[in-house]
Residue frames relative to the residue before (quaternion, step in Angstrom):
aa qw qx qy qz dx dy dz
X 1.0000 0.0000 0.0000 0.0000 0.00 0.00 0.00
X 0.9266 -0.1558 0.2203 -0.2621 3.15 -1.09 0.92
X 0.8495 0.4778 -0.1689 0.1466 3.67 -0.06 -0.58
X 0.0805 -0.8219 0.5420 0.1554 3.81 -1.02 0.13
X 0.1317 -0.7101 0.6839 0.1036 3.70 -0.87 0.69
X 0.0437 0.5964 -0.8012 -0.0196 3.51 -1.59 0.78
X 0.3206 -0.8175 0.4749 0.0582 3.15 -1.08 0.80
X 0.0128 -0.7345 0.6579 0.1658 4.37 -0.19 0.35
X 0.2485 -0.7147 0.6100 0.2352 3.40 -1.53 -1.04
X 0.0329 0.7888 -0.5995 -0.1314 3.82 -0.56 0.68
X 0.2452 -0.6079 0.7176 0.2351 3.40 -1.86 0.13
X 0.2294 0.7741 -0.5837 0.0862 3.72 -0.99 0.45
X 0.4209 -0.7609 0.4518 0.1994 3.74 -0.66 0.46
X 0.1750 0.7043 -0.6857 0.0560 3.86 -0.71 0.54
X 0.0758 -0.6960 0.6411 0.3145 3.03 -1.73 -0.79
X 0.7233 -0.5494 0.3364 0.2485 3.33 -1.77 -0.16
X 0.0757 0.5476 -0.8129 -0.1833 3.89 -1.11 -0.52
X 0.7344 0.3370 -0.5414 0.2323 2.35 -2.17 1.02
X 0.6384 -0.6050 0.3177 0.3542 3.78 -0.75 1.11
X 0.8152 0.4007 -0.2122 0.3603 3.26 0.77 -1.15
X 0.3881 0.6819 -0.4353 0.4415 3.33 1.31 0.85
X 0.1766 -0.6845 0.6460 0.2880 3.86 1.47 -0.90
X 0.9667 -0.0916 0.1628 0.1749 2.74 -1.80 -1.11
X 0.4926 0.6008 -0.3827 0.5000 2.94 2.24 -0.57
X 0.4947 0.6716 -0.5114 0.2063 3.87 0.55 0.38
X 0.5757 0.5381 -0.3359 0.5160 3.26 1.42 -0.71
X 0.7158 -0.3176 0.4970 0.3738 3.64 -1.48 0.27
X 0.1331 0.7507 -0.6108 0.2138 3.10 -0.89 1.32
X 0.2888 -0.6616 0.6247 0.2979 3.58 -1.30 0.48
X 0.0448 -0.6177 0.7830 0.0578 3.48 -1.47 0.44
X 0.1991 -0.6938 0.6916 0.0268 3.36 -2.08 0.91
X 0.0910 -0.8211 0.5623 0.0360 3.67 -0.58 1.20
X 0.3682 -0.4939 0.7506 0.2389 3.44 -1.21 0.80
X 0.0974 0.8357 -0.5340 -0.0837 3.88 -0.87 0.62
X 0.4728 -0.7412 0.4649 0.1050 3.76 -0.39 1.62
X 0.4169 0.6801 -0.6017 -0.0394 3.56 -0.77 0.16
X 0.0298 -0.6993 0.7045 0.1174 3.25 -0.77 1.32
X 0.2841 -0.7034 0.6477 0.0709 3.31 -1.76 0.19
X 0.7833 -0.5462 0.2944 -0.0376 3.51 -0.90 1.29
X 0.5889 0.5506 -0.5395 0.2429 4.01 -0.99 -0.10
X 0.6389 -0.5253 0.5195 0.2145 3.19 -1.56 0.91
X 0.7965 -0.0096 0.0561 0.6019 3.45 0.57 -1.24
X 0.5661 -0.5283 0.4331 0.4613 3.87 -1.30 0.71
X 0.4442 -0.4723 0.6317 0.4250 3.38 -2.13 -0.27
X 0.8202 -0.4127 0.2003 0.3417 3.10 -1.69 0.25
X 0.7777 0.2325 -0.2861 0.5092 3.60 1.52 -0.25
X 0.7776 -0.5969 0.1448 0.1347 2.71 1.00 1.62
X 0.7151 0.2674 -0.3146 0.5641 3.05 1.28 0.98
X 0.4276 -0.7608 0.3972 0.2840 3.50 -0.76 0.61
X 0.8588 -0.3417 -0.1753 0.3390 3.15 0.22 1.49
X 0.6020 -0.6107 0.2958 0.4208 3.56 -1.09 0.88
X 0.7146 -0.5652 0.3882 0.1387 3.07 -1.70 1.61
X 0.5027 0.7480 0.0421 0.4313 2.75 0.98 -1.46
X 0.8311 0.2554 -0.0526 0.4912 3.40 -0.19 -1.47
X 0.6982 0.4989 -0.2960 0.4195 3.04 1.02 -1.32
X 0.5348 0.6605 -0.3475 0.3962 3.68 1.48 -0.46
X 0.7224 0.4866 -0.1660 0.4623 3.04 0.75 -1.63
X 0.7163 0.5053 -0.3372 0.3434 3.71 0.79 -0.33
X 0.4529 0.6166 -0.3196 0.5591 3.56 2.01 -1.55
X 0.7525 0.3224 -0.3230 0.4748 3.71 0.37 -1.27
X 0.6082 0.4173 -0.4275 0.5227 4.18 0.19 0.09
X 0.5751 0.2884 -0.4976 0.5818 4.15 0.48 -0.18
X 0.5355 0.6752 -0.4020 0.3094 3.58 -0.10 -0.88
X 0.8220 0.4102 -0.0798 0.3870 3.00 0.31 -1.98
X 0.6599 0.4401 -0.3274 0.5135 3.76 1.38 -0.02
X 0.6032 0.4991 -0.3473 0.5162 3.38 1.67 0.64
X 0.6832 0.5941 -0.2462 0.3458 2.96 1.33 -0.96
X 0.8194 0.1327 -0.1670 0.5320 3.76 -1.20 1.04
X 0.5036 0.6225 -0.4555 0.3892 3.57 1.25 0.91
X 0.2583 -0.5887 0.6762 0.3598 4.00 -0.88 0.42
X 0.3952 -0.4915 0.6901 0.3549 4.17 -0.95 1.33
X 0.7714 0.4209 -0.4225 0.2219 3.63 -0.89 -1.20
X 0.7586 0.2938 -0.2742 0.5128 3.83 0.96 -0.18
X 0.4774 0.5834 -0.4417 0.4865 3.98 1.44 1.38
X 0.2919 -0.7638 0.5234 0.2398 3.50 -0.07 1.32
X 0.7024 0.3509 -0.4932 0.3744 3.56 0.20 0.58
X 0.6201 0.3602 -0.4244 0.5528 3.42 0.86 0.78
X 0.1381 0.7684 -0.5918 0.2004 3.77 1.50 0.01
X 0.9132 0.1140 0.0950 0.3796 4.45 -0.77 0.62
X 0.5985 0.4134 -0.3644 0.5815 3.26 1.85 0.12
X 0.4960 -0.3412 0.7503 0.2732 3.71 -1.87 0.84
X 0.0345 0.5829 -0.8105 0.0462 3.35 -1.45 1.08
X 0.0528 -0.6925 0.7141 -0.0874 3.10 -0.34 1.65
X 0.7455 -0.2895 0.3792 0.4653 3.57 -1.68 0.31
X 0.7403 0.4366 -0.3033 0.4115 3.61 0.22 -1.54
X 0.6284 0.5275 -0.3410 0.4589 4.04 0.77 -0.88
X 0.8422 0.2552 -0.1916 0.4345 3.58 0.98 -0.75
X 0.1306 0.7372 -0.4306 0.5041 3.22 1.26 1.03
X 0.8055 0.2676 -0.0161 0.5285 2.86 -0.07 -1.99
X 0.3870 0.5618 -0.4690 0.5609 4.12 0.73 -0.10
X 0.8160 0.3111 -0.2315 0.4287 3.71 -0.14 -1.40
X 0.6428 0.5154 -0.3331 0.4585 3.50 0.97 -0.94
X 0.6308 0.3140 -0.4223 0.5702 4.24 0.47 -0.41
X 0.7667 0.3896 -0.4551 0.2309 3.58 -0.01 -0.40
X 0.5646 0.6090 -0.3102 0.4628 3.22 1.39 -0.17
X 0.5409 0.5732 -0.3284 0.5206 3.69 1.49 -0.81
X 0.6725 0.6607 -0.2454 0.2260 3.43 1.24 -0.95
X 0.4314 0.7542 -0.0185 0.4947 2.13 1.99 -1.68
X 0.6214 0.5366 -0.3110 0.4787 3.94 0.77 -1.07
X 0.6138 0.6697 -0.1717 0.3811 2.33 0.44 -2.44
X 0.6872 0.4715 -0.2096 0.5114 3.81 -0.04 -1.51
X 0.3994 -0.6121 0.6437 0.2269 3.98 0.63 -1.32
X 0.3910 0.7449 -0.4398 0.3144 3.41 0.76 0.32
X 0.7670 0.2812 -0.1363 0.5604 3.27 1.51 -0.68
X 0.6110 -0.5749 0.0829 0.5379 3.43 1.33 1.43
X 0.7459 -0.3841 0.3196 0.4405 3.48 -1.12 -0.58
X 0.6828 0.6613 -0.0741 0.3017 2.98 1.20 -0.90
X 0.4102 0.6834 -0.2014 0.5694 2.48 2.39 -0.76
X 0.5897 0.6021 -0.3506 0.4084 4.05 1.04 -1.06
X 0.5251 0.5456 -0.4256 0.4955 4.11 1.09 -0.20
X 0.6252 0.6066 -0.4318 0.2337 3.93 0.45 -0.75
X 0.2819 -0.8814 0.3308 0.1852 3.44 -0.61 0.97
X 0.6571 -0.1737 -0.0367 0.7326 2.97 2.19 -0.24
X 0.4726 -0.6715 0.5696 0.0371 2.61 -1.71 0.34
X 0.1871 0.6713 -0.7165 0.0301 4.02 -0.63 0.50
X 0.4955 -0.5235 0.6927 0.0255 2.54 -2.35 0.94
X 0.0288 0.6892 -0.7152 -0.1123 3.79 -1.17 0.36
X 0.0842 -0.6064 0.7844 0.0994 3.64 -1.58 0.29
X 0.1847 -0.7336 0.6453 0.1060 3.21 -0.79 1.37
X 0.5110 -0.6563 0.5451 0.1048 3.82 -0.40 1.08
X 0.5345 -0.4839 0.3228 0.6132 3.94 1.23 -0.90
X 0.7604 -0.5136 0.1320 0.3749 3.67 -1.47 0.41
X 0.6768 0.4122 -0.4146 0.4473 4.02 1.16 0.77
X 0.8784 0.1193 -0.1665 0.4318 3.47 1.33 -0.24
X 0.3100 -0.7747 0.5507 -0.0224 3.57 -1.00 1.01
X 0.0911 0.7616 -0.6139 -0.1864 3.34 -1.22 -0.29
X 0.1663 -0.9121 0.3686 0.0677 4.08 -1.10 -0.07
X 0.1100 -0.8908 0.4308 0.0940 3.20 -0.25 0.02
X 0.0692 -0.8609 0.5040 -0.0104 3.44 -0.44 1.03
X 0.1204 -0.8911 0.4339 -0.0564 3.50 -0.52 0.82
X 0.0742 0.8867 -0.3090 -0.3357 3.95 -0.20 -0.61
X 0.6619 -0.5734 0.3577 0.3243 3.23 -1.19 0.15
């Protein structure tokens, strides 16, 4: 198998329900290092498994509709814990979409999956991996 990682980063602000969150219930800020590598059994035809490039320019367009946002005041998260692991998988379908759609050339249609990491800071992460 395969693979490419391009990396972006967001900062945005939510909080929690639920005891086992402690202190993370109040409003907090949180800063991710975000990972998205992408997949394929065998290369495309110019040999590589998908444009660098593109695959930047797209991680940094999902990103950017997260970035510098408080989650707790986005009606599509209206009652959800956005925990690291919840927004993983958030970044990881929109980016599948993103294929899907061709944004990330034709070539981009070989990828067999796709995971996401949010690195939380240098001891803890989480991810999500999914396929196409």
């Amino acid at each position: 198998m395969f693979s490419v990682t391009v990396r972006d980063h967001i900062m945005i602000a939510h909080s929690f329900r639920g005891e086992v969150f402690g202190p993370a219930q109040r409003l907090h800020g949180a800063t991710f290092l975000v990972d998205a590598t992408f997949r394929r059994e065998q290369l495309d035809d110019d040999n590589i498994v998908v444009d660098i490039g593109l695959a930047t320019q797209e991680l940094g367009a999902v990103v950017s509709e997260l970035n510098y946002r408080n989650l707790d005041n986005e009606p599509e998260f209206a009652g959800i814990n956005t925990s690291t692991e919840f927004l993983a998988k958030v970044i990881a379908d929109r980016l599948a979409e993103r294929i899907d759609k061709g944004a990330l050339g034709e070539g981009a249609r070989g990828i067999s999956a796709l995971s996401v990491t949010l690195h939380e800071s240098h001891i803890a992460w989480a991810s999500y991996e999914r396929a196409l």
